[in-house]
C-alpha positions as CSV (number, residue, x, y, z in Angstrom):
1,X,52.1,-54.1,85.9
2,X,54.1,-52.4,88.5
3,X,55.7,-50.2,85.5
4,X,52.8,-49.1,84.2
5,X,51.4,-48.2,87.3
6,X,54.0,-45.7,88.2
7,X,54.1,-44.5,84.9
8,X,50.2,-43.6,85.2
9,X,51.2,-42.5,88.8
10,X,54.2,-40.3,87.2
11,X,51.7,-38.7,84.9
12,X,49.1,-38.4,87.5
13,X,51.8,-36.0,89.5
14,X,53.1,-33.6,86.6
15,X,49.1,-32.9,85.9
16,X,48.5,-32.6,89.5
17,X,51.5,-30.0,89.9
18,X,50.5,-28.1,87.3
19,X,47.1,-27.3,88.3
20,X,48.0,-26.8,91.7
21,X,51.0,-23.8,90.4
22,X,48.1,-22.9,88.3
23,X,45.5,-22.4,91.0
24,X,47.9,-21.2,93.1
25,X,48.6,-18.4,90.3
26,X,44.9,-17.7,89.8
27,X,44.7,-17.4,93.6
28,X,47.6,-14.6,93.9
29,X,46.2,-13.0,90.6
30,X,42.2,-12.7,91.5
31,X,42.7,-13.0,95.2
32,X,39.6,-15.3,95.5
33,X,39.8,-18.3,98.2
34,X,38.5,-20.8,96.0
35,X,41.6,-21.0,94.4
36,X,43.2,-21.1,97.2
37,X,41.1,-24.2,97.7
38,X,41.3,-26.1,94.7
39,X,45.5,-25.5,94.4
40,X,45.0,-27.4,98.1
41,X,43.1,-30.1,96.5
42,X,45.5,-30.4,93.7
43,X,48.3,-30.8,96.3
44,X,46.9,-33.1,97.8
45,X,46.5,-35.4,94.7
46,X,49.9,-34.6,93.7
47,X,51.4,-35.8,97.2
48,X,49.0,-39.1,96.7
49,X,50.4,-40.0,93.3
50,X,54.3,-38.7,94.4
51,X,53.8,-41.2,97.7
52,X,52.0,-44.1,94.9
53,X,55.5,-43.4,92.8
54,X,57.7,-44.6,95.6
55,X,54.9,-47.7,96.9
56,X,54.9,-49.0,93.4
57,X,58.6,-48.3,93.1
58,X,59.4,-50.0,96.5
59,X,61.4,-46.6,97.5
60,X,60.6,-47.6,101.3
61,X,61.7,-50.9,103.0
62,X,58.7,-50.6,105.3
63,X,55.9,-52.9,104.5
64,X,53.1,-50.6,105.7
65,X,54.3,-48.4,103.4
66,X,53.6,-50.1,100.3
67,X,50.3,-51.5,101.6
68,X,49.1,-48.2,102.7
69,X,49.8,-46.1,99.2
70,X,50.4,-48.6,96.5
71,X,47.3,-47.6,94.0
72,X,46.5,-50.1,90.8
73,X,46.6,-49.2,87.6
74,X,42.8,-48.7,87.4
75,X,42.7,-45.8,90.0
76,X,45.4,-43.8,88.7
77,X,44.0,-44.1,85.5
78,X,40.6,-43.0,87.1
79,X,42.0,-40.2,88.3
80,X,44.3,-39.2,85.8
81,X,40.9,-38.8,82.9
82,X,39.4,-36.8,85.8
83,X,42.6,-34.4,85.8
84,X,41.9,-34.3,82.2
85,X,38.6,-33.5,81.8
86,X,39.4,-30.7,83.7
87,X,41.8,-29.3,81.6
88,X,39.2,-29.6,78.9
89,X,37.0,-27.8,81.0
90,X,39.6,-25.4,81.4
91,X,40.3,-24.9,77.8
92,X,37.1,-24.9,76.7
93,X,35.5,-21.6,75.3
94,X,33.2,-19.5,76.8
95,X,29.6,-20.1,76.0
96,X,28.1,-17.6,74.4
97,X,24.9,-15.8,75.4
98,X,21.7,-16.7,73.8
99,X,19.5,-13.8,72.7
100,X,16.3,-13.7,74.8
101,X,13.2,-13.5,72.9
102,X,12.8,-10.4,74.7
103,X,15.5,-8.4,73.4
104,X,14.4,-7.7,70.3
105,X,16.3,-9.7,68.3
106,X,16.2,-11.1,64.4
């Protein structure tokens, strides 16, 4: 179980990264804070699943250590669909606009 939970906690990471470069982009590109914002959330769960890496790993000899960032299986998983869904939010196309019943249309 250890295995697979710093597997799920590796993949956690790369999707984490790469929203947070990709925020941070958007950020620099648009100049809007909210991206600033979310590439600081992102970090955040990218330093969370680096730090549950080495607890489930055993990295650190200190025992508070693995008690304080060791995650199960289950969360990382949790978390991992959530990064996902928002890449499929992300991806998804643009609604389009429905014609009003006021503009005259067909």
């Amino acid at each position: 179980m250890e295995l697979w939970a710093a597997a799920l906690a590796l993949v956690l990471a790369a999707l984490a990264a790469f929203l947070t470069v990709l925020a941070g982009v958007a950020s620099r590109r648009f100049g809007e804070r909210r991206f600033l914002l979310f590439g600081l959330a992102f970090g955040l769960v990218t330093a969370m699943a680096v730090l549950a890496v080495a607890a489930e790993l055993d990295f650190a000899p200190v025992p508070w250590f693995d008690e304080t960032f060791a995650l199960g299986p289950v969360p990382l998983a949790i978390l991992a669909l959530a990064l996902l869904l928002i890449y499929g939010a992300m991806m998804a196309p643009a609604a389009r606009p429905r014609p009003s019943e006021g503009d005259g249309g067909p």
